[in-house]
N, C-alpha and C positions, 0 to 999 in steps of 0.2 A: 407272831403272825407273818414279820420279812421270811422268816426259815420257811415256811408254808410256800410261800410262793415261791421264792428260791426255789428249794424242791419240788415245788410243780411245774417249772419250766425247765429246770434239769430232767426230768421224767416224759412232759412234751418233746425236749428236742432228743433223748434217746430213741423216741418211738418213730421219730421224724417230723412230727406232726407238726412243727413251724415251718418247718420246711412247705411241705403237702399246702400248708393253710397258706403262707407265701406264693407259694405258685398259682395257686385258685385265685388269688384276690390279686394279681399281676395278672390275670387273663381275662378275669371279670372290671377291672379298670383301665383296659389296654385304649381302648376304644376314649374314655376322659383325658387318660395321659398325653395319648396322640394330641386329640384338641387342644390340651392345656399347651404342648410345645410350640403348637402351630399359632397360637393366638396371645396366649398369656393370661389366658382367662381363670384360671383358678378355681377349676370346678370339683377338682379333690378335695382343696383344700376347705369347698363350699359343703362337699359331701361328708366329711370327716366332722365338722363340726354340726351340721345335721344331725347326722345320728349319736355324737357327743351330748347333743341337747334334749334327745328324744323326740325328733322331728317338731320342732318348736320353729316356726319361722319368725316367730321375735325373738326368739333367745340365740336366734341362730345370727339374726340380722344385727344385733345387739352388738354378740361377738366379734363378728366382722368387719364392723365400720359400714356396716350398708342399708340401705332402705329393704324391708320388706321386701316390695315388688320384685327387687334386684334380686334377692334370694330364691323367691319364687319363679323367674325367668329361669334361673342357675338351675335349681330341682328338675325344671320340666325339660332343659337341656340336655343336664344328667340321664333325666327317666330315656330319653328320645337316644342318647347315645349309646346307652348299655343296655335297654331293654328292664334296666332294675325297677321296682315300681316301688317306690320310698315312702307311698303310704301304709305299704302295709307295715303292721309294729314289728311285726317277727324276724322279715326281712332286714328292717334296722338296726335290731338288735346282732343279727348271726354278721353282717358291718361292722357293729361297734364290737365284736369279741374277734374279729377277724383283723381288726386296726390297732387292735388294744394288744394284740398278740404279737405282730407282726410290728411296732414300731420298733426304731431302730434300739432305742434301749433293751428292749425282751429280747431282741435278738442275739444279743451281748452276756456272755457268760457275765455273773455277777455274784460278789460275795453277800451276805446277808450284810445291811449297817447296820452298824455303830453308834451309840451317841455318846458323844466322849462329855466329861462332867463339867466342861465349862459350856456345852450347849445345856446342861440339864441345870446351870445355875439360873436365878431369876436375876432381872436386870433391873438397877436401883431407879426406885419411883420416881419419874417429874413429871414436871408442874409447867405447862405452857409451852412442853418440848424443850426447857429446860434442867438440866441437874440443879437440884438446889446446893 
């Protein structure tokens, strides 16, 4: 299943197309980044785990270390900066395959791993967190 997607990001980035999706999602978050520098407010990093969560604002708030409300001020900030409307599901999702593509790991040629056989051993049973 690594070879599969190995080979499907080597295949994305011959066609361009992390490129292309990089440049779209640096144009469509220019306008958060701006603010995040100016302030320190953290509204990518509010928006990234958003749509990580499938617009859950518990599960988003949860993540974050923040109240609710705090998430939801952050959304409607986002919404008012970029024009993006983050209720809609679809919208969220073409985010979350657009963030998913573009972090900096995918961005990075990579070989398929490895699991070498002292990770595939099992590790000896304890008792109270200790070895007996």
């Amino acid at each position: 299943m690594a070879e599969g997607i190995h080979n499907l990001k080597g295949a994305l980035r011959q066609l361009g197309g992390l490129e292309a999706v990089k440049g779209q999602l640096d144009r469509v978050l220019s306008a958060i980044r701006g603010y995040d520098a100016k302030t320190g407010s953290e509204l990518e990093a509010t928006l990234r785990a958003y749509v990580e969560h499938g617009g859950s604002i518990v599960q988003t708030a949860d993540a974050l270390f923040l109240h609710r409300n705090s998430v939801l001020y952050r959304i409607q900030r986002i919404e008012e900066l970029s024009g993006i409307t983050l209720r809609d599901r679809h919208t969220r999702q073409v985010l979350l395959v657009a963030f998913t593509l573009t972090s900096s790991q995918n961005l990075e040629p990579s070989a398929p791993q490895e699991t070498s056989n002292e990770d595939q051993r099992q590790k000896p049973a304890t008792r109270n967190g200790h070895r007996s």
